[in-house]
C-alpha positions as CSV (number, residue, x, y, z in Angstrom):
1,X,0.0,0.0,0.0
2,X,2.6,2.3,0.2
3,X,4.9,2.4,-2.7
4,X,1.2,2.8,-4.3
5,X,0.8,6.3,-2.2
6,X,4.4,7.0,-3.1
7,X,3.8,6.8,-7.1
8,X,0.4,8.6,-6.6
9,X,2.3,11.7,-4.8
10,X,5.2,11.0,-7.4
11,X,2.7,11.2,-10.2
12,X,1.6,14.6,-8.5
13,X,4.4,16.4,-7.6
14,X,5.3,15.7,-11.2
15,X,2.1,17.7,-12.2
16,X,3.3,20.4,-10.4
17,X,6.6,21.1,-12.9
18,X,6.7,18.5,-15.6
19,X,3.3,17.7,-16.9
20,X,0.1,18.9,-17.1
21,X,-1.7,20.6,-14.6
22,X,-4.9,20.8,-15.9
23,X,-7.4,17.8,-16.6
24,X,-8.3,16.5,-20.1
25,X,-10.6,14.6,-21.6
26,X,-11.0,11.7,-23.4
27,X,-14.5,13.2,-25.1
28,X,-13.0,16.2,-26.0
29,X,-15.6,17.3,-28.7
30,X,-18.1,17.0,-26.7
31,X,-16.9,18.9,-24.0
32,X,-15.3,21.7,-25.5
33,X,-15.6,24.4,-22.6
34,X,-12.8,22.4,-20.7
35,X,-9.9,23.8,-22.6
36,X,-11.2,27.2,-24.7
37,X,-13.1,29.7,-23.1
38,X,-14.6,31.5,-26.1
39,X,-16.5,28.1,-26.7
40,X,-19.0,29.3,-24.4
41,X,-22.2,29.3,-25.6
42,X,-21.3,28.1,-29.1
43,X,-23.0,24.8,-30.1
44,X,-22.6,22.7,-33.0
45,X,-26.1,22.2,-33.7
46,X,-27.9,25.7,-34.2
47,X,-31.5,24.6,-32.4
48,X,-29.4,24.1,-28.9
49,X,-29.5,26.7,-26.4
50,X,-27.1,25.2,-24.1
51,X,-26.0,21.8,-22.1
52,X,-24.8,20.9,-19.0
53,X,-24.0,17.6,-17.6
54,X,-21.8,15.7,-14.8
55,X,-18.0,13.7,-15.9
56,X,-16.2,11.0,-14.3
57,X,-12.7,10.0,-15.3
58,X,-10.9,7.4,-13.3
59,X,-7.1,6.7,-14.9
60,X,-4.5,3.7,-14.0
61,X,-7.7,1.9,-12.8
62,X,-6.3,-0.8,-10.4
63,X,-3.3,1.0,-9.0
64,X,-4.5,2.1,-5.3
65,X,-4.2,6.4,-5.4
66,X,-4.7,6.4,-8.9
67,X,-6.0,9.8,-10.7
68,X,-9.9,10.0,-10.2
69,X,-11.7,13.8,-11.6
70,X,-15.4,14.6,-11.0
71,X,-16.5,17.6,-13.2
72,X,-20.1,19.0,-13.7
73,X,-19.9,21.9,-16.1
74,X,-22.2,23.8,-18.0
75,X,-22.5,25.9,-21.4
76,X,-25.0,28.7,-22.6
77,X,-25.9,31.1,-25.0
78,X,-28.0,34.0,-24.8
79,X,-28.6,35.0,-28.6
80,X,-30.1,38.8,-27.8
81,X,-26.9,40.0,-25.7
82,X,-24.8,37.8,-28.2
83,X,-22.8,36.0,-25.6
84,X,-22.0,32.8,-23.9
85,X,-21.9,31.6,-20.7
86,X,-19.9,28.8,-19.1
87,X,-18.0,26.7,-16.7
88,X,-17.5,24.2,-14.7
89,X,-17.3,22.5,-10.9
90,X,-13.8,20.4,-10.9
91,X,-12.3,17.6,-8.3
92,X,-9.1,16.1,-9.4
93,X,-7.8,13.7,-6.7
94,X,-4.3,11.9,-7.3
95,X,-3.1,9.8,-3.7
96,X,-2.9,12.4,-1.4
97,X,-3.2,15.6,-3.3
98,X,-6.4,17.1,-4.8
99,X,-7.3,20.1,-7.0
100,X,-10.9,21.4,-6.3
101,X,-12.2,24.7,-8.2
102,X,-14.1,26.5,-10.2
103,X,-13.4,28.1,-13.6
104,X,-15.8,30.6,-15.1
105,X,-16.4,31.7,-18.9
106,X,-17.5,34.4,-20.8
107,X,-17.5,34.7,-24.4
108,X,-18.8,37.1,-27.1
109,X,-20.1,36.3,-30.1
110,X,-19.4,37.8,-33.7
111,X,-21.7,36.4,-36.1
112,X,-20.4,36.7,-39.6
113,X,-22.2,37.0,-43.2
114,X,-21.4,33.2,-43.6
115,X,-23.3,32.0,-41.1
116,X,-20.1,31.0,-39.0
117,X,-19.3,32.7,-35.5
118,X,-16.1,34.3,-34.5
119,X,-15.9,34.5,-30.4
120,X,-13.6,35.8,-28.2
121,X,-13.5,34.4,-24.5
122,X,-11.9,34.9,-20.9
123,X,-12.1,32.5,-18.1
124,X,-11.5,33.2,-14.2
125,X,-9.9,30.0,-12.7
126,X,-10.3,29.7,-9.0
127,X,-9.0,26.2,-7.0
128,X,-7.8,24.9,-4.0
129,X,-4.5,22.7,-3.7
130,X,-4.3,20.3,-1.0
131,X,-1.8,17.8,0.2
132,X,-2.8,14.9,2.4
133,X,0.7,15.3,4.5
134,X,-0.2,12.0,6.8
135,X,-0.2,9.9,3.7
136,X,3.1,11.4,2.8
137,X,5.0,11.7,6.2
138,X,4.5,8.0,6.7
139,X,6.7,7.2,3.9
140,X,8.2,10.3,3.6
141,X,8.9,11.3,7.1
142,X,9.1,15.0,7.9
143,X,10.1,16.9,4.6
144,X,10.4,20.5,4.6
145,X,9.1,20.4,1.1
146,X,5.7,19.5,2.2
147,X,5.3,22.8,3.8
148,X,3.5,24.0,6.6
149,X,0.3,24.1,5.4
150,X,-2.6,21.6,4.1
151,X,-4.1,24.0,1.2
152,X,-3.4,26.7,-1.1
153,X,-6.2,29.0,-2.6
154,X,-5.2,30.4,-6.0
155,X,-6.6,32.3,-9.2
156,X,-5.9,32.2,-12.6
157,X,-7.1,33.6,-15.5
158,X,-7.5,32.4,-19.5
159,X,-8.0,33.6,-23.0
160,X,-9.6,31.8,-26.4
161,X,-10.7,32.7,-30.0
162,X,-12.8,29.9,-32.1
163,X,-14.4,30.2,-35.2
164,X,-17.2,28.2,-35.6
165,X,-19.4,26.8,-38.6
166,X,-22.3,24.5,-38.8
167,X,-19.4,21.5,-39.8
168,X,-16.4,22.5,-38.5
169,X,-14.8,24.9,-35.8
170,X,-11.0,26.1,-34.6
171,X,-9.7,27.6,-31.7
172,X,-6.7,28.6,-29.9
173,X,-6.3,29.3,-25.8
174,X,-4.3,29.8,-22.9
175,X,-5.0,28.7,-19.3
176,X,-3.3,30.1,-16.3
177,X,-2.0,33.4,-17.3
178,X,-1.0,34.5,-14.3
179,X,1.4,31.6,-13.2
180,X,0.1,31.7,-9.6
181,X,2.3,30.2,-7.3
182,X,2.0,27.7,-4.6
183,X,4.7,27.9,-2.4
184,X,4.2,24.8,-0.2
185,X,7.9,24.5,1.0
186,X,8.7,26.1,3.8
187,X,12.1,26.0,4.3
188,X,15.4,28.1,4.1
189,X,17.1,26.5,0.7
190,X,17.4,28.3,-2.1
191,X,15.4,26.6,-5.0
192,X,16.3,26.4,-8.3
193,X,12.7,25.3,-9.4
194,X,9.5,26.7,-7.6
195,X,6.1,25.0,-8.1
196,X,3.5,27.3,-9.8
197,X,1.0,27.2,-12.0
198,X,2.5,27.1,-15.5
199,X,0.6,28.6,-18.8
200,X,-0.9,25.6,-20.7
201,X,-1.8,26.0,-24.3
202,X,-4.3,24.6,-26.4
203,X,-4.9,24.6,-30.6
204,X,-8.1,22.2,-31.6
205,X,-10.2,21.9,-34.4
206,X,-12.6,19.3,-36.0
207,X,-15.2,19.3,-39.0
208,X,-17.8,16.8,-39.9
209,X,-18.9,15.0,-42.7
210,X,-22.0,14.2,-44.0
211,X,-21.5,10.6,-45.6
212,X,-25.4,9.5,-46.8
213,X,-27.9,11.4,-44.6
214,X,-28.2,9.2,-41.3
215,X,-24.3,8.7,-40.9
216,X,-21.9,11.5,-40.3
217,X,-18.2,11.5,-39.6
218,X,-15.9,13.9,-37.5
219,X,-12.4,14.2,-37.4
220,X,-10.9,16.0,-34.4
221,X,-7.7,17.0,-33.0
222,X,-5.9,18.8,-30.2
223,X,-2.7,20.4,-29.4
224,X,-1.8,20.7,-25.9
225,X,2.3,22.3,-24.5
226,X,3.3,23.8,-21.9
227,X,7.0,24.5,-20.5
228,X,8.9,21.9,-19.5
229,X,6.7,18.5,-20.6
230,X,6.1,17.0,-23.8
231,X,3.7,18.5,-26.3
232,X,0.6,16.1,-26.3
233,X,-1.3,15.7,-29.7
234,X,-5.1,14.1,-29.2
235,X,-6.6,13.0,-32.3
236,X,-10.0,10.8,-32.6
237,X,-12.5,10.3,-35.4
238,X,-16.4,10.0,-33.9
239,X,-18.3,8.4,-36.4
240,X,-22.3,8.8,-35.8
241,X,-25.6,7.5,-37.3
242,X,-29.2,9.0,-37.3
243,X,-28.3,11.2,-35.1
244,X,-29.0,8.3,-32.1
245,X,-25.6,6.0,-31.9
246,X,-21.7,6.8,-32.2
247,X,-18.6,5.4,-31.6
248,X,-14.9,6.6,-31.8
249,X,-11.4,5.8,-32.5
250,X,-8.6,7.8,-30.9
251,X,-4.9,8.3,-30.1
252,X,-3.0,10.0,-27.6
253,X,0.6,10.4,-28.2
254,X,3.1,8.7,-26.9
255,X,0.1,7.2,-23.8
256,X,-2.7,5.7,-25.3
257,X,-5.3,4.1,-27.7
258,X,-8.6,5.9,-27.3
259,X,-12.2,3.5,-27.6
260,X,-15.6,5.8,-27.2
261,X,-19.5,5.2,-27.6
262,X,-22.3,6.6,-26.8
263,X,-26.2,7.3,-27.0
264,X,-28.2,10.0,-28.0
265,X,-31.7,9.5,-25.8
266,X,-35.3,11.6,-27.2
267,X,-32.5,14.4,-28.6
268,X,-32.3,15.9,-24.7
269,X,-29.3,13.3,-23.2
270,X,-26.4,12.0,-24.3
271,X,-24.6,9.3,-22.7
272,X,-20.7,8.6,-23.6
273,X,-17.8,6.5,-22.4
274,X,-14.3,6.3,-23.5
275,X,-12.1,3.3,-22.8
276,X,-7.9,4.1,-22.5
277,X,-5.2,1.4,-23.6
278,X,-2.4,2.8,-21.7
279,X,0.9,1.8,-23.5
280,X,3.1,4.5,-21.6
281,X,4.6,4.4,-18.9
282,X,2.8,1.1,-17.8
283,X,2.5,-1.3,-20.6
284,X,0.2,-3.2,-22.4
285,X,0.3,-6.2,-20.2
286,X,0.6,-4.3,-16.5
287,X,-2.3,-4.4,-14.8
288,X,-4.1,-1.1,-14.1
289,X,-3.1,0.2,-17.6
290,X,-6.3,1.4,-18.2
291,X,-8.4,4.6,-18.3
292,X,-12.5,4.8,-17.6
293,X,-14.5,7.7,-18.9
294,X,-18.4,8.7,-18.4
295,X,-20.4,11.2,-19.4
296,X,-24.1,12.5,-18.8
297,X,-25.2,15.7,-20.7
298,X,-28.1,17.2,-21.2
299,X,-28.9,19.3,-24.1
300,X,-31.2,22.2,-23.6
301,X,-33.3,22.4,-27.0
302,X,-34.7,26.3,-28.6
């Protein structure tokens, strides 16, 4: 049980300066408002005024303190004012550390001759670090490093653009502007490295095509770097028919193999789950090398 808490916090701490800080998802598409702001109130299909809906991803399934993240979020558009609302309700728990927040979004909405929108969005990012320090000390023992202190409040702050057409859309973002820092050791060395939150940037797209009526296809892809880790490229082909059942294919570099399906119930809830085939760092043939997705949204109809 405890070399297991010790890779969780490992896995942590190495969010903190090496990886990413920030959640992802393994139904990207369909839950846009995670990484651009100016998605806000921007939906694919023009008779939707909005959705909201409740996430659950639990990764290296079988490894005790493995990463588990809750997320109930939200997207809306009010036509008159030309705007979008969003956001979303977060709990990201790895061993003993957890992120718990709240990030806002506001977007405005251009809409050109075309019929495709150009938006422009900010996001206000407000979470709570903690660290579990009895799970650590009792491997650890009593490192300065853990700091004083159980929790940090911090706030960050994001930007996005998008353009948007009824079969396609693009965007660009930033999260974490500011580069809050966290400052849980408590010591008297001098660091060379300080834990903070570090910019992450994001470059997506995806377009759909219309094969014979009742089946449609849609290519996506994301871009994801930040300092100091590797750049991650998500890409994923959702293939959906009469607009009731789909399924996908995906890849997530140099990590996994991406399996997704999904339900479309009365045109008001859609139901998804993604399956990950972990081939990095734990291999094929480990067990716990897996990743479980689930997703309940509910789509608010004009």
């Amino acid at each position: 049980m405890k070399k297991y808490i010790l890779i969780a916090a490992l896995m942590g701490t190495a969010a903190v300066s090496f990886a990413q800080q920030l959640q992802t998802s393994s139904l990207t598409d369909l839950q846009g408002i995670f990484h651009n702001p100016s998605i806000a109130g921007v939906q694919q299909d023009a008779d939707l005024k909005g959705v909201a809906g409740v996430a659950y991803r639990n990764q290296w399934s079988g490894i005790s303190g493995s990463p588990q993240t809750i997320t109930v979020f939200g997207s809306f558009a009010l036509p008159k004012q030309k705007i979008g609302i969003g956001g979303y309700l977060f709990n990201d728990k790895t061993g003993p550390t957890s992120r718990t927040g709240l990030e806002l979004s506001l977007a405005k909405h251009i809409n050109l001759n075309n019929g495709g929108i150009f938006s422009i969005g900010i996001e206000s990012r407000f979470q709570q670090y903690s660290i579990d320090r009895a799970k650590l000390t009792e491997t650890l023992g009593a490192d300065p490093a853990l700091g004083t202190s159980d929790n940090r409040f911090k706030y960050d702050a994001g930007f996005g653009i998008s353009y948007t057409t009824k079969k396609g859309q693009i965007g660009a973002s930033v999260s974490q502007l500011v580069q809050s820092k966290l400052d849980f050791y408590s010591g008297n060395m001098s660091l060379s490295e300080e834990a903070r939150l570090y910019r992450h940037y994001y470059f997506h797209g995806r377009y759909t095509f219309d094969v014979d009526g009742s089946t449609t296809i849609t290519p996506n892809f994301m871009v994801i770097y930040l300092p100091n880790a590797p750049t991650e490229v998500l890409g994923a082909v959702r293939v959906e028919h009469n607009q009731l059942l789909y399924w996908g294919l995906g890849y997530r570099s140099n990590q996994s193999w991406m399996l997704s399906a999904g339900l479309h119930i009365k045109e008001k809830f859609t139901l998804g789950y993604s399956f990950d085939i972990y081939r990095n760092p734990v291999g094929y043939f480990n067990g716990g090398a897996n990743a479980h997705e689930f997703m309940l949204r509910y789509n608010l109809k004009k």
